[in-house]
C-alpha positions, 0 to 999 in steps of 0.5 A: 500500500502505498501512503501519502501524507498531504500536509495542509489537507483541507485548503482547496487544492489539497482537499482535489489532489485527496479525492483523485488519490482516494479513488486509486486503490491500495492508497493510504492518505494521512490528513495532516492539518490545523483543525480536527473539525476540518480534517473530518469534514473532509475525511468523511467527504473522501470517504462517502466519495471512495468508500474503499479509501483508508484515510487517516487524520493528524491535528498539529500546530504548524508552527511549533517544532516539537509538535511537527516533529512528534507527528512526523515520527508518528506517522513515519513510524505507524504508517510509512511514507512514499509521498509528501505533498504540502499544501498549506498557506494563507494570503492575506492582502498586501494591505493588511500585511502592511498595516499589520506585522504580527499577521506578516510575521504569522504569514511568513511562519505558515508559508516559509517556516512550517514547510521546513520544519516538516520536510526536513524530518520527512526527508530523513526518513525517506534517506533511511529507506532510500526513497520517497517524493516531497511535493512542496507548493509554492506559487507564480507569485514568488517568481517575481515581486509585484507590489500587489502581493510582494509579501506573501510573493516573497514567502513562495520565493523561500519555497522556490530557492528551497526546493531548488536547494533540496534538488541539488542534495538529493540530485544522485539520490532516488527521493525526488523534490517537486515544486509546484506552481500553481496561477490563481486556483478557485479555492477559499484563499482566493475568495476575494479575488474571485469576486473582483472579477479575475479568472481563476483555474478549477482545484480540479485541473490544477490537483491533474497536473499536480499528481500527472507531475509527481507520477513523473518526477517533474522537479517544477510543475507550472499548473495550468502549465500556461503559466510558466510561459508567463512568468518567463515573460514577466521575469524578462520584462525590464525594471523601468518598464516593469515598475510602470505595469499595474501588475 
């Protein structure tokens, strides 16, 4: 059997990525998240899906190192591991960021420290028995700063130079690392955006190419993929007239 953990389990791409998984047979998928109450609502929507589905759950603080360590072990320990996708993140706006240090510094410790803190036991586990794939999300948003999201850009940007990092050590090695990408996605992190009108992808295509990616062992996976031609234009686009765009 084989057992996935997907870290941040009830945001929007997580909870599409778990109903394709929950449909494969012989999966395990271990729900790891922030709120128990959460993680049943979707542990029982998977299970209604996929009736066949063994599903399991793990409430955690995101944050607190010994917390996060003591659910790795657990789960290494009672389960296994083969796969590790984490989905957590929240984006406040550019404005509230500003005003507000104490949720810049929240922000910045779910999206750029808790990765870090899980993966790194994670992978040690998977050095041990000499396999495995992390799967982080990052986003289009960390490929370069723009002024309407530069703080929680630059939090994706710590998971880019992260992944890329992680790429180089275990480059000889069978783990695999995955950076995902994914262009605004319809999901509940987005709901103010969707309402001022702005196209948004479906959680269901964007979880396709997220799990077609890991199947092959794609080191980055722009989802849809249209967006890594865009952002190889916007990361081209000169400063003067990058700085006149109201991008």
């Amino acid at each position: 059997m084989k057992n996935i953990a997907i870290i941040g389990a009830t945001s929007g791409i997580a909870q599409a990525c778990a109903r394709i998984w929950a449909a494969e047979a012989d999966i395990r998928l271990i729900l790891i998240g922030r709120s128990q109450e959460r993680l049943t609502q979707v542990s029982n929507d998977l299970k209604v899906r996929s009736p066949k589905a063994v599903i399991e759950s793990y409430e955690v603080n995101f944050t607190d190192p010994r917390a996060v360590a003591a659910c790795v072990t657990y789960v290494t320990g009672t389960y296994g591991l083969d796969i590790a996708l984490f989905a957590a993140g929240v984006m406040p706006t550019q404005e509230l960021l500003s005003t507000s240090p104490a949720l810049a510094a929240e922000t910045i410790a779910l999206n750029s420290i808790s990765p870090t803190l899980f993966a790194e036991p994670i992978l040690q586990f998977f050095t041990n028995q000499n396999h495995g794939t992390m799967a982080l999300i990052g986003s289009v948003a960390g490929d370069r700063g723009r002024k309407a999201n530069y703080l929680y850009g630059a939090s994706k940007a710590f998971i880019a130079t992260y992944a890329a990092g992680l790429q180089h050590r275990f480059a000889k090695t069978p783990i695999r690392i995955v950076l995902i990408k994914p262009g605004p996605t319809a999901t509940a992190m987005t709901a103010e955006l969707q309402a001022d009108g702005i196209r948004m992808a479906k959680p269901e295509k964007v979880a396709q190419d997220i799990i077609l990616g890991i199947s092959k062992g794609d080191a980055v996976i722009y989802t849809p993929r249209i967006w890594g031609l865009i952002m190889a234009i916007v990361r081209k686009v000169p400063a003067p007239i990058f700085n006149r765009l109201n991008f």
